[in-house]
C-alpha positions as CSV (number, residue, x, y, z in Angstrom):
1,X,-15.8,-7.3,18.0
2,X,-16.3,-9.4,21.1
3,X,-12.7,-8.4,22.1
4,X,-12.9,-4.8,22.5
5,X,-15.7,-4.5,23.8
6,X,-14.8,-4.5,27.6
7,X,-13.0,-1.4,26.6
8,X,-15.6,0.1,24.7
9,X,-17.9,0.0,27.8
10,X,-14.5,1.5,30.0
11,X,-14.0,4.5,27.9
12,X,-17.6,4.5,27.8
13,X,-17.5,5.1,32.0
14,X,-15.3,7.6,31.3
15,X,-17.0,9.3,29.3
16,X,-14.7,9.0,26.1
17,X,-15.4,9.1,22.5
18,X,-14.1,6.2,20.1
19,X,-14.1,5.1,16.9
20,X,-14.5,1.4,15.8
21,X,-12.5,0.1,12.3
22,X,-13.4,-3.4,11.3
23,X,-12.3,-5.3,7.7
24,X,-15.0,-5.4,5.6
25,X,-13.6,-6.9,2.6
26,X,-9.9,-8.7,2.1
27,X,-9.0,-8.3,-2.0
28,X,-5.9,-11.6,-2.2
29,X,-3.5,-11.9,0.8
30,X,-4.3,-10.7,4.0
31,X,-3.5,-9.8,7.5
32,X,-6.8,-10.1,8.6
33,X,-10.6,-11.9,7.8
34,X,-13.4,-9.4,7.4
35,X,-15.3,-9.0,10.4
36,X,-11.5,-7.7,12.4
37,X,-12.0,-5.0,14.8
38,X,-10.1,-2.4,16.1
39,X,-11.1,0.0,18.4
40,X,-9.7,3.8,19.0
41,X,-10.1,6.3,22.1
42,X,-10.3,10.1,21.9
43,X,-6.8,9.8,23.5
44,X,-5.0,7.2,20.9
45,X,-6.3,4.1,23.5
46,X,-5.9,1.2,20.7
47,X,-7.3,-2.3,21.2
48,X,-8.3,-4.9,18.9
49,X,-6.2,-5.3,15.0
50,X,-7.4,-5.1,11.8
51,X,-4.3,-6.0,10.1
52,X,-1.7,-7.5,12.7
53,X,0.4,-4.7,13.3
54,X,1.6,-3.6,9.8
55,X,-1.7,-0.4,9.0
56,X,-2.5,0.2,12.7
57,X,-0.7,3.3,12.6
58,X,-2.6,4.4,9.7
59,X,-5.8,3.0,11.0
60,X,-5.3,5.1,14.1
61,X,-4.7,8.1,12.4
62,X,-8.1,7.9,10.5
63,X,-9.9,7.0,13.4
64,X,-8.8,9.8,15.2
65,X,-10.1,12.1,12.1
66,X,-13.3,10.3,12.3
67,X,-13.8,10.9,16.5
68,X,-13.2,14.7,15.3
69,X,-15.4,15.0,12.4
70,X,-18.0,12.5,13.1
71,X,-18.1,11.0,9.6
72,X,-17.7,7.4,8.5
73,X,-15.4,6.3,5.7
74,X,-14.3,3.4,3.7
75,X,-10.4,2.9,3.6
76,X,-8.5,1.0,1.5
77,X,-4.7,-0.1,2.0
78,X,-3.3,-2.1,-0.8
79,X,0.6,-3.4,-1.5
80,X,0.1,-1.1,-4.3
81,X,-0.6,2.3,-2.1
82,X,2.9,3.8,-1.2
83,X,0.8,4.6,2.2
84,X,0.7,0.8,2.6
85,X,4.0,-0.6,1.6
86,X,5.3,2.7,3.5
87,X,3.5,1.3,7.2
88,X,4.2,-2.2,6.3
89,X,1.0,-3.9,4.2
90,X,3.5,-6.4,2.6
91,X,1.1,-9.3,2.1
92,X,0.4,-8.7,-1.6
93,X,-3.1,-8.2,-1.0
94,X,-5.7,-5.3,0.0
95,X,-7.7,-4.8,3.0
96,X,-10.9,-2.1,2.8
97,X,-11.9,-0.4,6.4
98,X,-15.2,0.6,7.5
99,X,-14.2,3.2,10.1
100,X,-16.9,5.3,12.2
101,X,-17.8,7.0,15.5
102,X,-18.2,4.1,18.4
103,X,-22.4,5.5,19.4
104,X,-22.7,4.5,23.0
């Protein structure tokens, strides 16, 4: 978390919503420990990784429905999801997302 939030408090200035995604749980193999942040603007701004590179797209794409809705959600990519063998999550293991509205 410590690493996006310089630009969490710059889209903040700006007066830009965000969402924030961080692992919560790691189920086998995995890109990424729980506690991994990633951080999305209004405008597709990305910093942080939850998963080095191979679900950011996807992650992106939720967080964007999330800054438009305003709801939280779990997300789960797995080797098994097509989704995740599709944007890359070749690891062999699962990673679950806690994704939700960045509140100033």
């Amino acid at each position: 978390m410590k690493e996006i939030v310089k630009d969490l408090d710059r889209w903040r200035r700006q007066g830009k919503a965000a969402a924030v995604a961080r692992v919560v749980d790691v189920d086998g193999s995995g890109p990424r420990d729980p506690g991994a942040a990633m951080a999305v603007s209004e405008d597709g701004q990305v910093v942080g990784s939850v998963s080095g590179g191979c679900v950011e797209g996807a992650v992106v794409e939720e967080a964007l429905q999330v800054i438009e809705s305003g709801d939280r959600r779990m997300v789960t990519f797995g080797y098994s999801d097509d989704e995740a063998f599709a944007v890359g999550l070749t690891c062999g293991g699962t990673i679950h997302l806690y994704i939700e509205p960045f509140d100033w």
